[in-house]
VOPAGU-2260 file (C-alpha; in pm, 1 decimal, decimal comma):
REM VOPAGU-2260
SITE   aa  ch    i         X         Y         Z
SITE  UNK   A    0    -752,1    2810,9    3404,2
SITE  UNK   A    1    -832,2    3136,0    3577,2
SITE  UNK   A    2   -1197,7    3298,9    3624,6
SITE  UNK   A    3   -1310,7    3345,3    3293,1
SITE  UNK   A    4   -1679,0    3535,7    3381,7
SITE  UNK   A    5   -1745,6    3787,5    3615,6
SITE  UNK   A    6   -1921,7    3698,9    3939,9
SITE  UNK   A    7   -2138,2    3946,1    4193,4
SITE  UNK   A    8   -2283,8    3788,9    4457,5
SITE  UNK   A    9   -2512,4    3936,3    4786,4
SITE  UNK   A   10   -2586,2    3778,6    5145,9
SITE  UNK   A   11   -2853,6    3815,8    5342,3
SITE  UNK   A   12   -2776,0    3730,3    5740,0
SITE  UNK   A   13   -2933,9    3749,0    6059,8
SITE  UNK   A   14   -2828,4    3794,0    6423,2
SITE  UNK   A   15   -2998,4    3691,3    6748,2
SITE  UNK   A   16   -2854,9    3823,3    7101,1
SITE  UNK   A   17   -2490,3    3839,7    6962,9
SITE  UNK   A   18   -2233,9    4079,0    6853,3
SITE  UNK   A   19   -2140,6    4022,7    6555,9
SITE  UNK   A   20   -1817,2    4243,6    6508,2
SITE  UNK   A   21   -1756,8    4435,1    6837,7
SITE  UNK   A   22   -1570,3    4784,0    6788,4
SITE  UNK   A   23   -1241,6    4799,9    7032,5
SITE  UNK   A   24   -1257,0    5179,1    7009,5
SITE  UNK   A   25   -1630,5    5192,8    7133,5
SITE  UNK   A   26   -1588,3    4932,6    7436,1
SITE  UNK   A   27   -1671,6    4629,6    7194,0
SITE  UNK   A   28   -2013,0    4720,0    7117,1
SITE  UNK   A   29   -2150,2    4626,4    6809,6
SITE  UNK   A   30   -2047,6    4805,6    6522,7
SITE  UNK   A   31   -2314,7    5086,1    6431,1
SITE  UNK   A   32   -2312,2    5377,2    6182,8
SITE  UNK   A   33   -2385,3    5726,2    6242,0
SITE  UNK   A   34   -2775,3    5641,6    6190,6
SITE  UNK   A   35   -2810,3    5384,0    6452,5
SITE  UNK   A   36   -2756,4    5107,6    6158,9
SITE  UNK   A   37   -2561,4    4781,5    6263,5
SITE  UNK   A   38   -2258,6    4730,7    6063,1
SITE  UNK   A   39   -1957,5    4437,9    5991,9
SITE  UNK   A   40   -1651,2    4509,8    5890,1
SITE  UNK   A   41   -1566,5    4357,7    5542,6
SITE  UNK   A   42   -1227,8    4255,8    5766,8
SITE  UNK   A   43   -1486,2    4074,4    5985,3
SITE  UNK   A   44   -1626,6    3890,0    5699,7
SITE  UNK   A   45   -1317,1    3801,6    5483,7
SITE  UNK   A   46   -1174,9    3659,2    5849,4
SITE  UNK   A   47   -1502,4    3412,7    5885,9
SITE  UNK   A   48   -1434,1    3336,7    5472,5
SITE  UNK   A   49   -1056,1    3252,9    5570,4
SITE  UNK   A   50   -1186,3    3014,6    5831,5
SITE  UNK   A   51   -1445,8    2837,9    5599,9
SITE  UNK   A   52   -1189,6    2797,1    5372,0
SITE  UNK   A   53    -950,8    2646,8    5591,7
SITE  UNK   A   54   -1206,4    2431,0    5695,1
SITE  UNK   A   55   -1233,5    2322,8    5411,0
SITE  UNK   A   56    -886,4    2215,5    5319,9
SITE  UNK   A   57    -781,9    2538,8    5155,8
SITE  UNK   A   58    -405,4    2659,3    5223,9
SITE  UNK   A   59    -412,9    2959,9    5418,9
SITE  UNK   A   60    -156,5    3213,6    5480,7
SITE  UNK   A   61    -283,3    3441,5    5716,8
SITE  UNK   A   62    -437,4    3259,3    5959,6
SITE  UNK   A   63    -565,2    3355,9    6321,1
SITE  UNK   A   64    -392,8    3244,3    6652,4
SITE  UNK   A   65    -660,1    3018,6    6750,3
SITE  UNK   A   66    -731,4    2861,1    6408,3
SITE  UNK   A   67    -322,6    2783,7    6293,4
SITE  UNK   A   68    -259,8    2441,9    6151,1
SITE  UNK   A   69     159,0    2460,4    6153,8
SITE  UNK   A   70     378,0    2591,5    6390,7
SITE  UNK   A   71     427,5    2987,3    6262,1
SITE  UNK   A   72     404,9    3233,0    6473,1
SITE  UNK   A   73     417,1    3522,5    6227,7
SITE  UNK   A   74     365,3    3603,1    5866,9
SITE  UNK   A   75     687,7    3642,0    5795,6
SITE  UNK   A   76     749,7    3282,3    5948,1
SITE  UNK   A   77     494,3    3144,4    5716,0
SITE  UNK   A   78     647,7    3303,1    5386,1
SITE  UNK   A   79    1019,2    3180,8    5490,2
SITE  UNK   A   80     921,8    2847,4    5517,3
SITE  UNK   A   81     794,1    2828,5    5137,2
SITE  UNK   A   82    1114,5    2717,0    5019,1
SITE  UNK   A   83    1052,1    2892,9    4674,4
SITE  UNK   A   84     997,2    3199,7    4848,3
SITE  UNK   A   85    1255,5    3229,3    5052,3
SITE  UNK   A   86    1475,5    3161,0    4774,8
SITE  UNK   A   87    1353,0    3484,8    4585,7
SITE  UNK   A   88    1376,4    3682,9    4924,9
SITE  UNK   A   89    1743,1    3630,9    4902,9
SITE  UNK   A   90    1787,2    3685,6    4542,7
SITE  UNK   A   91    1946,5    4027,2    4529,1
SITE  UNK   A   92    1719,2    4127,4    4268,3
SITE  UNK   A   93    1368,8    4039,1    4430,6
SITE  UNK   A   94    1143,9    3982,4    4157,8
SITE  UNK   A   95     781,7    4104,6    4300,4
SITE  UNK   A   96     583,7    3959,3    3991,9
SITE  UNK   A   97     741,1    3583,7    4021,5
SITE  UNK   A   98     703,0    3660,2    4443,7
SITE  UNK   A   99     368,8    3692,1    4385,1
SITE  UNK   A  100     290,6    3435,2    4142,3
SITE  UNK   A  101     434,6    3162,1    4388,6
SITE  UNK   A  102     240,0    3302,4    4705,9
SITE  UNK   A  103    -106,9    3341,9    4469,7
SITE  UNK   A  104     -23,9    2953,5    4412,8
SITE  UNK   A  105      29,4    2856,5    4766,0
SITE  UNK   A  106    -243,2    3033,1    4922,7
SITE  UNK   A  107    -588,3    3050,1    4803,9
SITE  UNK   A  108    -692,1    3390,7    5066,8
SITE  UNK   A  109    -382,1    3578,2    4897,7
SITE  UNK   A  110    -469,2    3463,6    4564,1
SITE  UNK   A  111    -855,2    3516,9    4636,0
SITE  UNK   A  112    -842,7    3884,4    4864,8
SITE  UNK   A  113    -481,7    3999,1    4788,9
SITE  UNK   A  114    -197,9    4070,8    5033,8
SITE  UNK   A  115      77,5    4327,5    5116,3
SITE  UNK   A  116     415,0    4111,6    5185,4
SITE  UNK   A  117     638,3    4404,8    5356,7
SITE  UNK   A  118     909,9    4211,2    5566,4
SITE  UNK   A  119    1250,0    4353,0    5678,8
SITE  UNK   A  120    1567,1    4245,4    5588,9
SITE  UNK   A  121    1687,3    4053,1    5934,3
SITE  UNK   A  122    1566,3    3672,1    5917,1
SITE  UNK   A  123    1652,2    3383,0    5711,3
SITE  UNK   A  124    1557,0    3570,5    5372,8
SITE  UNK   A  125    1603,9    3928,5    5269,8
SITE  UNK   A  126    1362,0    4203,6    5288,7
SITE  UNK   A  127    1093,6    4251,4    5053,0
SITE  UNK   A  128     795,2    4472,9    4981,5
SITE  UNK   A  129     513,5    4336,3    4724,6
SITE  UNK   A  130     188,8    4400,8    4700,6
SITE  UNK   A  131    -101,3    4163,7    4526,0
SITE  UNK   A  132    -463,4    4323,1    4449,2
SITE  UNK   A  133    -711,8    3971,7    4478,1
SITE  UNK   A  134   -1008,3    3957,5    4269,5
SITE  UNK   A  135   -1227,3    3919,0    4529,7
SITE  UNK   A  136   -1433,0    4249,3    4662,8
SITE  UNK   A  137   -1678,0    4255,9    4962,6
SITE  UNK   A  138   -1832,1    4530,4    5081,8
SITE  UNK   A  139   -1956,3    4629,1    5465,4
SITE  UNK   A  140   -2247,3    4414,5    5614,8
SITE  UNK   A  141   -2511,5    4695,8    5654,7
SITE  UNK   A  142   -2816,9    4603,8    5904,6
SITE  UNK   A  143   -3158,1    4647,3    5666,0
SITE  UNK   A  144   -3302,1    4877,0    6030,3
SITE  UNK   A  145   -3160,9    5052,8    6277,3
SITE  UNK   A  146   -3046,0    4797,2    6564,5
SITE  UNK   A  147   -3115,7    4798,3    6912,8
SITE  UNK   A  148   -2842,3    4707,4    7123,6
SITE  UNK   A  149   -2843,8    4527,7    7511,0
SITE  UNK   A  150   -2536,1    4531,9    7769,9
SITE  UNK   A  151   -2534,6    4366,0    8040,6
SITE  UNK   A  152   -2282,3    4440,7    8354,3
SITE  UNK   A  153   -2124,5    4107,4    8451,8
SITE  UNK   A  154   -1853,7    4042,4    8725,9
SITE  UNK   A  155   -1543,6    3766,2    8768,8
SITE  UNK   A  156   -1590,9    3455,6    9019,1
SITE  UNK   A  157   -1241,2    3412,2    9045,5
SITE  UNK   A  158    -890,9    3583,4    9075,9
SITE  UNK   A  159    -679,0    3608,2    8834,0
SITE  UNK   A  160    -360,2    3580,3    9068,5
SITE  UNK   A  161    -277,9    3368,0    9301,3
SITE  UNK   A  162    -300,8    3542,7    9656,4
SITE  UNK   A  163    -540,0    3814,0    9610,7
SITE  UNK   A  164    -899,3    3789,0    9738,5
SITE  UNK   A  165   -1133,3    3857,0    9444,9
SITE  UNK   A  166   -1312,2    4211,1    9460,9
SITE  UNK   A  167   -1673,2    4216,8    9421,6
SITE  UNK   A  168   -1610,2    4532,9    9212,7
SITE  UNK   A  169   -1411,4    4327,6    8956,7
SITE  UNK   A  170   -1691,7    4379,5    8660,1
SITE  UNK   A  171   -1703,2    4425,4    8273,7
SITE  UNK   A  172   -1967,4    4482,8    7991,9
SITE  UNK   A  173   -2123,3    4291,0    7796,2
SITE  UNK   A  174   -2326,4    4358,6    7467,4
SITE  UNK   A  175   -2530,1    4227,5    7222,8
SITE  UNK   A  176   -2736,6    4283,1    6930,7
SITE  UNK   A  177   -3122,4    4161,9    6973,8
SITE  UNK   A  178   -3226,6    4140,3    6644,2
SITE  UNK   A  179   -3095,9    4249,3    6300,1
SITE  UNK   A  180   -3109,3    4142,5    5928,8
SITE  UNK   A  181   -2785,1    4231,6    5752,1
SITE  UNK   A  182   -2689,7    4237,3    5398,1
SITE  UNK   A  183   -2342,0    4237,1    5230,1
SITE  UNK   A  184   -2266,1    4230,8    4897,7
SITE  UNK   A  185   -1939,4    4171,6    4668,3
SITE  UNK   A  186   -1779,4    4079,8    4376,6
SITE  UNK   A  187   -1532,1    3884,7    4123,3
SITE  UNK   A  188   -1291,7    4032,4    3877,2
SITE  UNK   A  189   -1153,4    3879,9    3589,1
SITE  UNK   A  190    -884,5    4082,7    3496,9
SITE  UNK   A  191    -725,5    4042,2    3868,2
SITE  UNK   A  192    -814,8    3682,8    3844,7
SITE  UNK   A  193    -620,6    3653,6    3589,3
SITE  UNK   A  194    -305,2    3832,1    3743,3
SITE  UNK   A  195    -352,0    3625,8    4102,6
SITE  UNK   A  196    -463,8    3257,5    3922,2
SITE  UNK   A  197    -836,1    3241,0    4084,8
SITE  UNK   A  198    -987,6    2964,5    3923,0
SITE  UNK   A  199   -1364,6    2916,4    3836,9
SITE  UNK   A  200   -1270,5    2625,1    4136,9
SITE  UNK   A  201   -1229,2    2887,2    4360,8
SITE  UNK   A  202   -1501,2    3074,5    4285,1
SITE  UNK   A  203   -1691,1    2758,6    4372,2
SITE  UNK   A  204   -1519,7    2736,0    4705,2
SITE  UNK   A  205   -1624,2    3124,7    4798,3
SITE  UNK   A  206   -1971,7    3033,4    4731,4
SITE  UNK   A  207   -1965,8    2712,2    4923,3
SITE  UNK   A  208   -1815,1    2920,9    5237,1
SITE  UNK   A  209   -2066,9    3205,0    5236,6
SITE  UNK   A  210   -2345,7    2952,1    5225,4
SITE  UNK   A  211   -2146,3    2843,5    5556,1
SITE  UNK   A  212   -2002,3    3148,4    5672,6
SITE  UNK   A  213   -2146,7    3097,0    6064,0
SITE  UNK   A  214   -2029,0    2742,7    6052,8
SITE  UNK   A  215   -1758,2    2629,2    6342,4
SITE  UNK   A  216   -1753,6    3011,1    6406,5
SITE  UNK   A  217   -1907,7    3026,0    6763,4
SITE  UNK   A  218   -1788,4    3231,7    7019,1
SITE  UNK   A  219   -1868,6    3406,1    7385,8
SITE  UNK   A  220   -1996,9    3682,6    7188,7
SITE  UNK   A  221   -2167,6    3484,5    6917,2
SITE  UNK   A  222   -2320,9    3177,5    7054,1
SITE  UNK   A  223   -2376,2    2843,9    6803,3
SITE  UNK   A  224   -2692,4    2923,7    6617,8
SITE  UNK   A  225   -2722,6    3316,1    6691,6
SITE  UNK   A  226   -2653,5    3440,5    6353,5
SITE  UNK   A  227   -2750,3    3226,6    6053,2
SITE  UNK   A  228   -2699,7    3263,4    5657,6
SITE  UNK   A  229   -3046,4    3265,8    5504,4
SITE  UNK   A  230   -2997,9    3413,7    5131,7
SITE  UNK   A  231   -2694,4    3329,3    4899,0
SITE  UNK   A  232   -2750,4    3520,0    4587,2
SITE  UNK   A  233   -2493,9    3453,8    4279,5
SITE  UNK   A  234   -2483,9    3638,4    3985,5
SITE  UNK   A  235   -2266,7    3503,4    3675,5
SITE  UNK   A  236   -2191,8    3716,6    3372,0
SITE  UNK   A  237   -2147,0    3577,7    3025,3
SITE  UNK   A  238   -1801,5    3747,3    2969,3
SITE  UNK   A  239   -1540,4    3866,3    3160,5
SITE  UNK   A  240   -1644,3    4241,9    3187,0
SITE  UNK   A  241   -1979,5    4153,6    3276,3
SITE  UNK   A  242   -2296,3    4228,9    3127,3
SITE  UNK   A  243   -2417,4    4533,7    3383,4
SITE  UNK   A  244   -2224,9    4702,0    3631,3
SITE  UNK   A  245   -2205,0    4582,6    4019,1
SITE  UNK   A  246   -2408,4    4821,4    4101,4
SITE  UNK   A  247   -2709,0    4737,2    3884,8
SITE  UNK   A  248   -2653,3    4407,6    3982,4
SITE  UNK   A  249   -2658,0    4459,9    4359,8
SITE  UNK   A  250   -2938,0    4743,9    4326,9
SITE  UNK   A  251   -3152,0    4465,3    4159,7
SITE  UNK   A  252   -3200,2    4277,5    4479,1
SITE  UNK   A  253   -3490,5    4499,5    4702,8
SITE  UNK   A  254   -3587,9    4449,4    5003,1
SITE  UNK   A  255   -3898,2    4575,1    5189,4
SITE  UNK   A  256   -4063,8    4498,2    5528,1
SITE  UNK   A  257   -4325,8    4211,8    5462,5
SITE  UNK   A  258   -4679,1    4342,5    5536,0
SITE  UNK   A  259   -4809,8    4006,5    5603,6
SITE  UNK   A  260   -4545,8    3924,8    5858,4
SITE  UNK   A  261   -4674,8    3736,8    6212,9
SITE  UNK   A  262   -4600,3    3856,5    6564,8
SITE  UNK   A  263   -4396,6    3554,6    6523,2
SITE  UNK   A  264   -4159,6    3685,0    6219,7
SITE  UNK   A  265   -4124,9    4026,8    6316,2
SITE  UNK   A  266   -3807,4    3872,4    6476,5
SITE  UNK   A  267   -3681,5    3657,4    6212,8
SITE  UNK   A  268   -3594,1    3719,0    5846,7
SITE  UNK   A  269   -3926,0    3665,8    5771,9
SITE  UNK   A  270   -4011,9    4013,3    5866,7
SITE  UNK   A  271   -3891,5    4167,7    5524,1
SITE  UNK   A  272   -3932,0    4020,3    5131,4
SITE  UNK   A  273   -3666,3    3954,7    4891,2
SITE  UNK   A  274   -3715,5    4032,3    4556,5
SITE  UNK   A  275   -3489,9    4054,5    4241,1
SITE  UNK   A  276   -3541,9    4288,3    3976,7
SITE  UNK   A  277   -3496,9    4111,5    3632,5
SITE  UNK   A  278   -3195,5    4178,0    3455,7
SITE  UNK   A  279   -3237,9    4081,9    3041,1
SITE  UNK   A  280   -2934,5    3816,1    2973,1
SITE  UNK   A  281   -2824,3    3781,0    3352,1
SITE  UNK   A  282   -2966,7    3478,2    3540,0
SITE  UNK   A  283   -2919,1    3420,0    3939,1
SITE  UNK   A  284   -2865,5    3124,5    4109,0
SITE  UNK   A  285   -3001,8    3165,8    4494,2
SITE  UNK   A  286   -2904,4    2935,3    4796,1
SITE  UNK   A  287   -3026,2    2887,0    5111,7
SITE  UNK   A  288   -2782,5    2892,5    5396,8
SITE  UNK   A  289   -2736,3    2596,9    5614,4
């Protein structure tokens, strides 16, 4: 049975001497807005969902190099080896609504966030071009204050090739955020669930994987234990248009710098309150993160 109430949700996050989504364009530094605010990319933070669900047993089709669990190279591998798939890839009629019903089945992130299948003819199957909108939204992690940001020069101990003597000039940057709270928010839609087949079961599993988003996720860049999920909150409706808007909903949670903070907490989440202005009929459910 597909979602049959709508869902808005918000996360509150914090980062310690990491970077949590570098920018290529801007040498890999963290991602900051026009205003000095730290930002991650809602790519970022569907990618980190991807892996929770994976890690959690969930079928995913587009998986990252590092993280695969068969022997696909490429997206278009993937989809070819779904033997129902590739049959309707060489029907010579493709039917996009019965393409996408069998990859929404398969795969929980396509049947969660959506996908665009646009493959060429030359391969095992034919070509095809389908789109599938997912019910699930999220919107750009947005730091609560204006982020400071270190770099650091560092330089290579080794060669790369054999042969060459290693240049003391060899060096690189490195950057980091010191401190930041972020916040992202996002939402469920009923009427896509219902096109896509997202269960209230896989609602569950999104909430169970932002609770976890930072789990097995550690990096050079983002050390174990340098960013951490602190606030889950999880709005459910009582029908399937919802009883406010998203943006009531997500305006209702305010936060504010905590007066009474410590030397201590001006560096943690601590340093700001979370409160949630009531909504008549609409009742959240709040997690910590672990």
């Amino acid at each position: 049975m597909s979602l049959d109430h709508k869902i808005d949700f918000a996360v509150v996050l914090s980062v310690h001497n990491a970077n949590p989504n570098g920018d290529p364009l801007n040498g890999n530094r963290p991602r900051q807005n026009y205003d000095g605010y730290g930002e991650i990319s809602d790519v970022a933070l569907k990618r980190k969902i991807r892996n929770r669900l994976q890690d959690m047993g969930g079928s995913i089709f587009v998986q990252s190099n590092d993280r695969k669990v068969d022997a696909y190279g490429s997206l278009r591998e993937r989809a070819d080896a779904n033997a129902n798939l590739n049959k309707i890839m060489k029907t010579k009629n493709l039917s996009s609504e019965e393409f996408a019903k069998v990859a929404c089945e398969e795969w929980i992130d396509v049947r969660s966030f959506g996908q665009v299948f646009a493959f060429k003819g030359a391969g095992s199957g034919g070509g095809v071009s389908v789109g599938v909108r997912g019910p699930v939204s999220i919107h750009t992690a947005r730091s609560i204050e204006p982020i400071d940001i270190t770099s650091m020069q560092i330089t290579k101990s080794v060669s790369s090739e054999p042969g060459k003597e290693r240049g003391s000039d060899t060096m690189g940057m490195k950057h980091r955020v010191d401190f930041g709270v972020y916040v992202f928010k996002g939402s469920i839609n009923t009427q896509l669930a219902e096109k896509t087949g997202f269960t209230n079961d896989d609602a569950e599993r999104i909430k169970q994987s932002l609770i976890t988003l930072f789990e097995n996720d550690l990096s050079s860049a983002r050390p174990e234990g340098s960013m951490e999920i602190h606030k889950v909150y999880w709005w459910e409706h009582k029908s399937k248009l919802g009883q406010y808007s998203s943006a009531k909903v997500h305006r209702s949670l305010v936060i504010k710098e905590n007066p009474d903070a410590t030397e201590e907490e001006k560096n943690t989440h601590a340093r700001y309150t979370y409160t949630l202005e009531q909504l008549d009929g609409l009742e959240v459910q709040e997690y910590e993160g672990l």
